[in-house]
One Martini backbone bead per residue (centre of mass of N, CA, C, O) as a GRO file, in nm:
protein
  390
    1UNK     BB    1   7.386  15.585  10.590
    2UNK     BB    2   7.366  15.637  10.277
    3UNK     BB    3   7.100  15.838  10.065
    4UNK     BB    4   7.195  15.860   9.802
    5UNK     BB    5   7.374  15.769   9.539
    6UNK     BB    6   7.490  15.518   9.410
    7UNK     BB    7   7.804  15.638   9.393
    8UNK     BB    8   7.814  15.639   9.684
    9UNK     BB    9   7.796  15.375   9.760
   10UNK     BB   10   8.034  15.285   9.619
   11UNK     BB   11   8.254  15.484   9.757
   12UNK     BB   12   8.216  15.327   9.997
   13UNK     BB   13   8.269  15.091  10.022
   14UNK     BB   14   8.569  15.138   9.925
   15UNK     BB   15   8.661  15.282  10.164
   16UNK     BB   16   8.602  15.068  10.396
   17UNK     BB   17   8.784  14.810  10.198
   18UNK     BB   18   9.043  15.010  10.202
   19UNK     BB   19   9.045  15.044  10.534
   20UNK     BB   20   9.049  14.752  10.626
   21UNK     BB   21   9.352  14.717  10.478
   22UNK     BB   22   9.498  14.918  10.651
   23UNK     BB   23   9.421  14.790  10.931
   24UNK     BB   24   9.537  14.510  10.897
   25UNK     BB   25   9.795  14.562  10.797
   26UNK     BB   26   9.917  14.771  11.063
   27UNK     BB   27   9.738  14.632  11.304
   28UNK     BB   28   9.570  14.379  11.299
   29UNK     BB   29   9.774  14.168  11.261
   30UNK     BB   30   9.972  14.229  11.513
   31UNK     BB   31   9.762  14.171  11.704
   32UNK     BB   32   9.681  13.884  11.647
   33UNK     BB   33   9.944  13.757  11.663
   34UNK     BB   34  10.009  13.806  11.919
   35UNK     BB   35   9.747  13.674  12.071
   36UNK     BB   36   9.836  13.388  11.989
   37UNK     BB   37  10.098  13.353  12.080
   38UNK     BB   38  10.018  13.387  12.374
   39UNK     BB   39   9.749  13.136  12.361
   40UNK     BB   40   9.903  12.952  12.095
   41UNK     BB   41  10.200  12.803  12.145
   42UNK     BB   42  10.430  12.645  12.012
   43UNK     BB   43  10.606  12.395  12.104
   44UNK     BB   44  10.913  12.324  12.255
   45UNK     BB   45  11.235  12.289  12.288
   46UNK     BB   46  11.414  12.379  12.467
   47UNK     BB   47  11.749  12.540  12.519
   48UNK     BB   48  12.078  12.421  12.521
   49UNK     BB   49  12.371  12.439  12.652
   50UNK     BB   50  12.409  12.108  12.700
   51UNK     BB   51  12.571  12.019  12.433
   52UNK     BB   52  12.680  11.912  12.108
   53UNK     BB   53  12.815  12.096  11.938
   54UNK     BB   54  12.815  12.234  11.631
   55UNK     BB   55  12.900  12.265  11.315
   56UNK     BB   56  13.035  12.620  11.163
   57UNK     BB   57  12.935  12.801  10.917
   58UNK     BB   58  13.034  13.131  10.779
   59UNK     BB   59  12.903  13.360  10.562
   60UNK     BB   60  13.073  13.610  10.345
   61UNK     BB   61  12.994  13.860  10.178
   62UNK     BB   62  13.197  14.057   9.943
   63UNK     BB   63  13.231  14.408   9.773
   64UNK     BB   64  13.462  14.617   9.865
   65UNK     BB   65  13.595  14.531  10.216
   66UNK     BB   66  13.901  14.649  10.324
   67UNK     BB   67  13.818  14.780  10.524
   68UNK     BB   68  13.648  14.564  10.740
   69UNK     BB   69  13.715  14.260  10.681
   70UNK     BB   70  13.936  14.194  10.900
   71UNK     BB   71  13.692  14.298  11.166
   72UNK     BB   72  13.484  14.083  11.107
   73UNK     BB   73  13.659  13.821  11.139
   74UNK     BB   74  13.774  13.899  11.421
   75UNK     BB   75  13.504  13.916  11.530
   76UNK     BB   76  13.419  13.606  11.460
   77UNK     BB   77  13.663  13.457  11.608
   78UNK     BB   78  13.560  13.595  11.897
   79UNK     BB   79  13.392  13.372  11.947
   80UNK     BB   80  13.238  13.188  12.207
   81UNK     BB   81  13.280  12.956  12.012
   82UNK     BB   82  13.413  12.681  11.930
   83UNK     BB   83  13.746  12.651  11.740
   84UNK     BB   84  13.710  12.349  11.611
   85UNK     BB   85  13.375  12.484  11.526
   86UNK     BB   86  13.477  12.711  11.311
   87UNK     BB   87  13.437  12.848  10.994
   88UNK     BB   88  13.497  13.098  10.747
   89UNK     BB   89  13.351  13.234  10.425
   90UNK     BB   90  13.480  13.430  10.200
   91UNK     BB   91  13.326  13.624   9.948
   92UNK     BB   92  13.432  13.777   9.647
   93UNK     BB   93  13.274  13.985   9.448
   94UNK     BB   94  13.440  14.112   9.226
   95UNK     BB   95  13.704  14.258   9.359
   96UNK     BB   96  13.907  14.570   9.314
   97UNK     BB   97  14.080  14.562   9.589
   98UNK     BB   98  14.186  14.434   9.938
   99UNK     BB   99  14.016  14.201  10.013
  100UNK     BB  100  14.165  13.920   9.972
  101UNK     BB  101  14.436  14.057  10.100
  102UNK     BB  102  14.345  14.101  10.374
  103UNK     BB  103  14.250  13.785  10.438
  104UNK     BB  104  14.507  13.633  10.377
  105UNK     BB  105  14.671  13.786  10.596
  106UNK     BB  106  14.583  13.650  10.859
  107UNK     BB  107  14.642  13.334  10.889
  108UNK     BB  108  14.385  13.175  10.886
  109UNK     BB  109  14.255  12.861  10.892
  110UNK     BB  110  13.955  12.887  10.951
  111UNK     BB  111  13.984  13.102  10.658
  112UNK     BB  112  13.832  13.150  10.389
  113UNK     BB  113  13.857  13.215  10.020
  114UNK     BB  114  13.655  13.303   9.792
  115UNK     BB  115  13.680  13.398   9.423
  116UNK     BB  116  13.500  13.610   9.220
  117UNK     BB  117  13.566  13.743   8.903
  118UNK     BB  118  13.321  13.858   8.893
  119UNK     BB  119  13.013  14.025   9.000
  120UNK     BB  120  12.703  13.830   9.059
  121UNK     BB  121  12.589  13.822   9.363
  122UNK     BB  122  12.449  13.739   9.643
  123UNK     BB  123  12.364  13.466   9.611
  124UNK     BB  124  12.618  13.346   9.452
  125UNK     BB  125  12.765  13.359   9.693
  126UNK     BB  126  12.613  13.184   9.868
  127UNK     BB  127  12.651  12.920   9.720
  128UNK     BB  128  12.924  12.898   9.713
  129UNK     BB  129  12.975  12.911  10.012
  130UNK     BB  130  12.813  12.646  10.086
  131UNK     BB  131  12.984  12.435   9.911
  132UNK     BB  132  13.221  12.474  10.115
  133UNK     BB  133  13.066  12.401  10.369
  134UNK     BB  134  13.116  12.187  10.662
  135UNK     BB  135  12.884  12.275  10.848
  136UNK     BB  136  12.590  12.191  10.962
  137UNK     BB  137  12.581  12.490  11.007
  138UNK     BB  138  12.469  12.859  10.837
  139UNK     BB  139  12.609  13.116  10.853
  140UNK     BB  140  12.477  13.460  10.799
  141UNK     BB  141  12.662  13.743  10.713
  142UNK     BB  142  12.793  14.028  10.680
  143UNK     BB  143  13.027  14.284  10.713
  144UNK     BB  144  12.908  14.586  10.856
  145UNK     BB  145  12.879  14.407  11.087
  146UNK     BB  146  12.863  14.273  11.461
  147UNK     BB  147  12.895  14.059  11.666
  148UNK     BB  148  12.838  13.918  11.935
  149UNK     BB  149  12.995  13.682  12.138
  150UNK     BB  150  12.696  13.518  12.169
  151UNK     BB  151  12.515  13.430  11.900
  152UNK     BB  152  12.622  13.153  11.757
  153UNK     BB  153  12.539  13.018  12.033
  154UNK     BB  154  12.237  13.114  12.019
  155UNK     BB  155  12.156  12.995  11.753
  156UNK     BB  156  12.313  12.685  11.822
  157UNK     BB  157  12.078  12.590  12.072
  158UNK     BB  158  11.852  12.540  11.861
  159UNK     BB  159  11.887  12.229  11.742
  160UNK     BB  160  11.808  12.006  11.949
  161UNK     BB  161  11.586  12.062  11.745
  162UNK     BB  162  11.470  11.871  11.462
  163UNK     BB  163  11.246  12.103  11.370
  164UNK     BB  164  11.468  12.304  11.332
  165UNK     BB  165  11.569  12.492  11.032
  166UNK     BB  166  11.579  12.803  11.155
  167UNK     BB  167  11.731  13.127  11.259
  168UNK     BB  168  11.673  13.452  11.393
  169UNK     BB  169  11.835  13.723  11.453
  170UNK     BB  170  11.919  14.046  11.531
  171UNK     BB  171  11.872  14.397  11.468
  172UNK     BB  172  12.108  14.662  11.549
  173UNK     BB  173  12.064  14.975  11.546
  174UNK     BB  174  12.112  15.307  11.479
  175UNK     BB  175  11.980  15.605  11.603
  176UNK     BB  176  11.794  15.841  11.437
  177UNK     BB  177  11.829  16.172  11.378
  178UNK     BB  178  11.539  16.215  11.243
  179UNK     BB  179  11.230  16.205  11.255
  180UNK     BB  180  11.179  15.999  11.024
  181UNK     BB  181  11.401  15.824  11.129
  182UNK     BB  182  11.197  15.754  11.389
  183UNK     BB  183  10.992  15.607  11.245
  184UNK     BB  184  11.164  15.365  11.101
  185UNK     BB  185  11.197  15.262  11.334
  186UNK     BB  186  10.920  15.167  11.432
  187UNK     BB  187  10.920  14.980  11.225
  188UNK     BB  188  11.118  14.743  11.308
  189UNK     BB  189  11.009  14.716  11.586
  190UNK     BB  190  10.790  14.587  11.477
  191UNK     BB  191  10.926  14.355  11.286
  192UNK     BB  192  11.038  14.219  11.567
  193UNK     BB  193  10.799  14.145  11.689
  194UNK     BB  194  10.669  13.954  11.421
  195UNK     BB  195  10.903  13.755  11.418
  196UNK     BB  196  10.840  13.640  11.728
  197UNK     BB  197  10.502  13.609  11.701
  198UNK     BB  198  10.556  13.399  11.480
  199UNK     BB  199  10.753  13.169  11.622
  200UNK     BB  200  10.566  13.114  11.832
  201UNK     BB  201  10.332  13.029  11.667
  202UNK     BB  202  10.559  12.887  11.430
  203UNK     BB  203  10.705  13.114  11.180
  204UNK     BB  204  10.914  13.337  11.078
  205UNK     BB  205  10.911  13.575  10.776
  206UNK     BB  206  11.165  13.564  10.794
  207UNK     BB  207  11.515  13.704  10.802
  208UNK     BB  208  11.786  13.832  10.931
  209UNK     BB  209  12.013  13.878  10.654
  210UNK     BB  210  12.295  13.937  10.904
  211UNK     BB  211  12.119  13.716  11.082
  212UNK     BB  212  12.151  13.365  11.017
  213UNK     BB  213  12.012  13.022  11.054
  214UNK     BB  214  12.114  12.688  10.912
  215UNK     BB  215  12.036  12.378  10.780
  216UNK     BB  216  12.236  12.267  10.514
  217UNK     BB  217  12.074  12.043  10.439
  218UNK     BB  218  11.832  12.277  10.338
  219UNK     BB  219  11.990  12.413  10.078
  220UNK     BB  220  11.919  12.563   9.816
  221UNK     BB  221  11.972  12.682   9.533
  222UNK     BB  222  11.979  13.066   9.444
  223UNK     BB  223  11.890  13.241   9.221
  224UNK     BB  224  12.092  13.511   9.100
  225UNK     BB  225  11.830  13.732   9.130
  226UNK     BB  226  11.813  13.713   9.432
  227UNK     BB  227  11.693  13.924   9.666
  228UNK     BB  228  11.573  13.794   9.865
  229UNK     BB  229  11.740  13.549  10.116
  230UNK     BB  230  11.566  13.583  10.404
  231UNK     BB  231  11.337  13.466  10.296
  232UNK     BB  232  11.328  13.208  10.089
  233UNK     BB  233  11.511  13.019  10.258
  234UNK     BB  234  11.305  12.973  10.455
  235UNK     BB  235  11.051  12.907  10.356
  236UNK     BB  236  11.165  12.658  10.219
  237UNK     BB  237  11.195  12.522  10.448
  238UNK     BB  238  10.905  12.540  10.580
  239UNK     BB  239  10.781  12.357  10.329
  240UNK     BB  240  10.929  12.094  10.491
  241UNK     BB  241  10.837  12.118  10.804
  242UNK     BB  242  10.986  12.360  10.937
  243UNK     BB  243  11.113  12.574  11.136
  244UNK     BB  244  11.133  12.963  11.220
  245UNK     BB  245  11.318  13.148  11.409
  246UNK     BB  246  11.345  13.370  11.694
  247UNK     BB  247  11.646  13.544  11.824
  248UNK     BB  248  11.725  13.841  12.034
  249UNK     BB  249  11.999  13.759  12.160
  250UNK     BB  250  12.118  13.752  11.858
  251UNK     BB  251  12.345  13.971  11.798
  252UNK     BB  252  12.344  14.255  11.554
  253UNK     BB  253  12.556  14.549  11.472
  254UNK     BB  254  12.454  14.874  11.315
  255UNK     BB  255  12.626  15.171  11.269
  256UNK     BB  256  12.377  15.235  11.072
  257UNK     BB  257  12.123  15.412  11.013
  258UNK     BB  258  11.764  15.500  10.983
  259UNK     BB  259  11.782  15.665  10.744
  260UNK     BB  260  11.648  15.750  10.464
  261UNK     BB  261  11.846  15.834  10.276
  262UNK     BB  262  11.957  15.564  10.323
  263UNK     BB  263  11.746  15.334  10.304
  264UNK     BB  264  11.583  15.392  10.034
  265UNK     BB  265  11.752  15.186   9.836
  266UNK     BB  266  11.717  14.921  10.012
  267UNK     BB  267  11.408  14.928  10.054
  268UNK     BB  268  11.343  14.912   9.775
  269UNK     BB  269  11.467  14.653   9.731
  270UNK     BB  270  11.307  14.487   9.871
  271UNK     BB  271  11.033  14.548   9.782
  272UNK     BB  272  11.086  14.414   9.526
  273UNK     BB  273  11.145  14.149   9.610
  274UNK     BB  274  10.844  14.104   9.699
  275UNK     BB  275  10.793  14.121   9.359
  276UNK     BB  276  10.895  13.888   9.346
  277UNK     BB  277  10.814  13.635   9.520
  278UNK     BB  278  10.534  13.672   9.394
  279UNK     BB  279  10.562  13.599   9.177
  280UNK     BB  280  10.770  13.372   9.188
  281UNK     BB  281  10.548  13.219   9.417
  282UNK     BB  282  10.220  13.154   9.415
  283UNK     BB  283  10.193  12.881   9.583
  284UNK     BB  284  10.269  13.018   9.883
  285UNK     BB  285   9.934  13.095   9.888
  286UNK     BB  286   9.885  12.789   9.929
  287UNK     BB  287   9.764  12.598  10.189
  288UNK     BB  288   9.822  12.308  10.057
  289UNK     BB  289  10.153  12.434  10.026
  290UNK     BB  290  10.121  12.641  10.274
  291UNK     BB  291  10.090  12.724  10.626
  292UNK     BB  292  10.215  13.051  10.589
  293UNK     BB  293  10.001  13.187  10.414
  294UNK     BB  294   9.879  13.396  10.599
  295UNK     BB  295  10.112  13.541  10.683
  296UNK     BB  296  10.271  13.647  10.448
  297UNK     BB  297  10.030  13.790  10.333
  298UNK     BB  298  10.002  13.982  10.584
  299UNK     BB  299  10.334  14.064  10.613
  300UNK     BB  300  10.394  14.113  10.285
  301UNK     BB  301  10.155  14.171  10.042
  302UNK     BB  302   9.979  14.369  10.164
  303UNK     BB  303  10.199  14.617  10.151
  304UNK     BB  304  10.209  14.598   9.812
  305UNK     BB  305   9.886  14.760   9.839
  306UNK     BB  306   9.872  14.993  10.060
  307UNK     BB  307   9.896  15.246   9.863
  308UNK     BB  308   9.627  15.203   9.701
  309UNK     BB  309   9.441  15.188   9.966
  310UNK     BB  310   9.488  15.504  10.050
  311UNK     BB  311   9.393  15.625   9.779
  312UNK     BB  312   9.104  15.523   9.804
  313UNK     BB  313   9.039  15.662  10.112
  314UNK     BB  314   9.104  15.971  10.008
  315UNK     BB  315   8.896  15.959   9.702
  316UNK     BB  316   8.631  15.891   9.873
  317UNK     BB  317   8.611  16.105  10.070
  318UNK     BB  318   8.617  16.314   9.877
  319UNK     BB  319   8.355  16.189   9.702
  320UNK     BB  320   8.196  16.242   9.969
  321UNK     BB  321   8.198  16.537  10.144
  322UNK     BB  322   7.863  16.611  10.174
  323UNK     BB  323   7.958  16.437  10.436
  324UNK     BB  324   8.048  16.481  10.714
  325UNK     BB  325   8.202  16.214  10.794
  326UNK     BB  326   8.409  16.238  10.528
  327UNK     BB  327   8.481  16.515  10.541
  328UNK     BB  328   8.660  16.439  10.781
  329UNK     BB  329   8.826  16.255  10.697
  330UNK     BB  330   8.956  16.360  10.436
  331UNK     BB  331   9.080  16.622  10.687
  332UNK     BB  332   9.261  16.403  10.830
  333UNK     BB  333   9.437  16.294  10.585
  334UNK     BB  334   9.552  16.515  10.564
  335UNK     BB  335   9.682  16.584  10.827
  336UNK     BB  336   9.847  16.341  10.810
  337UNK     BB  337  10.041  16.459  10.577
  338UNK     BB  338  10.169  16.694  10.686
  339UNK     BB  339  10.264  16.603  10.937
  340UNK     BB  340  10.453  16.434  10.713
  341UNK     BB  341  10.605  16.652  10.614
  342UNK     BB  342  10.723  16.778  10.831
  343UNK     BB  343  10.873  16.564  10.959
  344UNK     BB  344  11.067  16.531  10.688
  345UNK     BB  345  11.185  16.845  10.695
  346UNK     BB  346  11.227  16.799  11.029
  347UNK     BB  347  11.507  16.659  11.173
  348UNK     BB  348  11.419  16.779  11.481
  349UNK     BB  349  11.170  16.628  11.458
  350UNK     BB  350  11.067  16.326  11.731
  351UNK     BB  351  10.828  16.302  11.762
  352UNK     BB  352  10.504  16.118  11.681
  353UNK     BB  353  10.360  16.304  11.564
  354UNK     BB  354  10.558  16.341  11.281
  355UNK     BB  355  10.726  16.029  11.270
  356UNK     BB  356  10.483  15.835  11.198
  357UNK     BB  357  10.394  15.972  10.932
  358UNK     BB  358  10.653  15.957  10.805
  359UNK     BB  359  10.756  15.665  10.780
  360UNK     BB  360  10.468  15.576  10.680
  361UNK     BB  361  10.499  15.683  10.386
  362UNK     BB  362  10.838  15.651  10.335
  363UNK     BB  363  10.739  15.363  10.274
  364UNK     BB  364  10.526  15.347  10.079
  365UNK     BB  365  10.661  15.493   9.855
  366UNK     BB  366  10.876  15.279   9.833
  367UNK     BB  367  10.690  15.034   9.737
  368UNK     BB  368  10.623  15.246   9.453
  369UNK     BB  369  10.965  15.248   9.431
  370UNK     BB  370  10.983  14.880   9.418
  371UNK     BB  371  10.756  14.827   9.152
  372UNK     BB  372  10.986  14.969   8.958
  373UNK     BB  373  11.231  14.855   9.024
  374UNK     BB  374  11.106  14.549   8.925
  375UNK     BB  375  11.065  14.648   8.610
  376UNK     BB  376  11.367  14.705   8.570
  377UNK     BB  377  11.541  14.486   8.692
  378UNK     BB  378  11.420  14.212   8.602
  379UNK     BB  379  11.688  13.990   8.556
  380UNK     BB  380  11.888  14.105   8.752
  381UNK     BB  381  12.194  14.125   8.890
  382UNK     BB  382  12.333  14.200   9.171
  383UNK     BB  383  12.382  14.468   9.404
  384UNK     BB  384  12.328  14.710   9.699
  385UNK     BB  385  12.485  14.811   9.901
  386UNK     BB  386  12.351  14.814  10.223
  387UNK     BB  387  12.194  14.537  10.307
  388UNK     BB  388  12.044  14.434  10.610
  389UNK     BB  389  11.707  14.365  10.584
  390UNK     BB  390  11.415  14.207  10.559
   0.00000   0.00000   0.00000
């Protein structure tokens, strides 16, 4: 306890109170929910191989994609899904180069292409793309990744549950080469944990962009400059009373690593959804009209004042520094800020003790260029190609 000024009390209060929101944001959570998850699991019917599998369309947006979309497409055709209840819908936002007669190319009747002749982006894209298709359900998928031969089937065959609303498949990231980018992976992991963890306990808070699975008719139109499209449509699902499964075996495979400098674009624009997301839904929030309003905020919006929380439970202990323990506090996080340092300068460090430094400053960072990127971008349409993982 300390003995001093009131204002070394109030400095304290903010350590403590600022120091447990950084705890249960990065750790108390996971180990929560995991915990959870394993002592008193939602009950459902397994998955089955047997039974009349359901008509799916696949929805493919793409923007200057003449490189790879060819391979995409027949990437997604050579599905060991049966190929009479199987089409593809490739949208074209704007695309200036040879991506639609790419696909027009193949003379595959399976395979629609809708041209969007300015570019408008992902969101617009999904709607168009559902709009068109026929599949009782709807799987999203990038252009850049490619599916295992079994996704398709791993994804529709939770589907025999009638309460299941949406699944999420995985995405298999190649590895960093970079220690920074060895912290990132880390995180990744991390995420795909709390995803499995929440799927158990009730439904995991959104779902992986690159590969996920709806029933068509639970799709909402989503307005024009929605940033998470794989987080806003399950939530949309699950506040109507479905579940929103995640299914590790579903593989989507993405040979772009995650390293910072690709990273950097990518989450910048994600974390920014995540503060589009808290203002416009903030109903989401309520117990009496989200279920999981307790995970959304742990798992999504906790996240994006933990820069504010670090920077307060450094500036307190320095504030306190007269006090052993709290000298001892302060110069521990220098010590992880240098570590994490060293971690992002030297590409060749893949320790953990210098790479989970480095990824998590460098994901905090983002944070907070993700709320300046939400103030400037705020009600503008249009994509930033690169988009993995919500």
């Amino acid at each position: 306890m300390l003995t001093g000024t009131l204002g070394d009390d109030w400095w304290a209060i903010l350590f403590w109170l600022s120091g447990a929101g950084v705890f249960y944001t990065f750790l108390g959570y996971p180990l929560l929910i995991g915990q959870l998850s394993r002592l008193r699991p939602k009950m459902e019917a397994k998955p089955c191989e047997n039974v009349e599998w359901p008509t799916v369309s696949i929805v493919v947006p793409a923007y200057n994609e003449a490189g790879r979309i060819r391979g995409r497409v027949q990437n997604l055709l050579n599905s060991d899904y049966p190929a009479d209840k199987l089409e593809i819908i490739v949208v074209s936002d704007g695309s200036t180069d040879s991506t639609v007669s790419a696909v027009e190319g193949l003379g595959e009747h399976r395979v629609k292409i809708i041209v969007r002749p300015q570019r408008s982006g992902k969101a617009a894209c999904l709607n168009a793309g559902v709009a068109q298709a026929d599949g009782e359900l709807v799987v999203f998928a990038d252009a850049r990744q490619s599916f295992a031969h079994d996704t398709i089937r791993c994804l529709a065959r939770h589907f025999i549950n009638p309460q299941i609303g949406a699944v999420s498949g995985s995405l298999e990231i190649a590895p960093a080469a970079g220690g920074a980018g060895a912290g990132v992976d880390a995180y990744w992991r991390l995420e795909k944990y709390l995803r499995e963890a929440e799927a158990r306990w009730d439904s995991c808070i959104g779902c992986t962009g690159a590969v996920y699975v709806i029933r068509r008719r639970l799709y909402q139109p989503l307005p024009e400059d929605t940033i998470l499209d794989d987080v806003v449509i399950p939530m949309r699902i699950a506040i109507k009373g479905f579940r929103v499964l995640h299914d590790p075996a579903a593989l989507a495979i993405d040979p772009q690593p995650l390293e910072p400098q690709l990273e950097r674009r990518r989450k910048r624009r994600t974390l920014a959804g995540n503060f589009q997301m808290l203002f416009r839904h903030p109903g989401w929030l309520l117990p009496w009209r989200n279920r999981l309003w307790w995970q959304l905020l742990s798992h999504k919006y906790l996240r994006l004042v933990a820069p504010g929380l670090l920077a307060v439970v450094l500036l307190a202990a320095f504030a306190l520094r007269q006090h052993p323990f709290y000298a001892a506090m302060f110069w521990a996080q220098i010590a992880f800020y240098v570590l994490a340092l060293i971690g992002a300068a030297t590409r060749s460090l893949k320790m953990p003790l210098f790479s989970w430094p480095a990824g998590f400053v460098f994901l905090n960072l983002m944070t907070v260029a993700g709320f300046w990127y939400y103030l400037r971008e705020s009600g503008k349409t249009g994509w930033e190609k690169g988009n993995t993982a919500g």
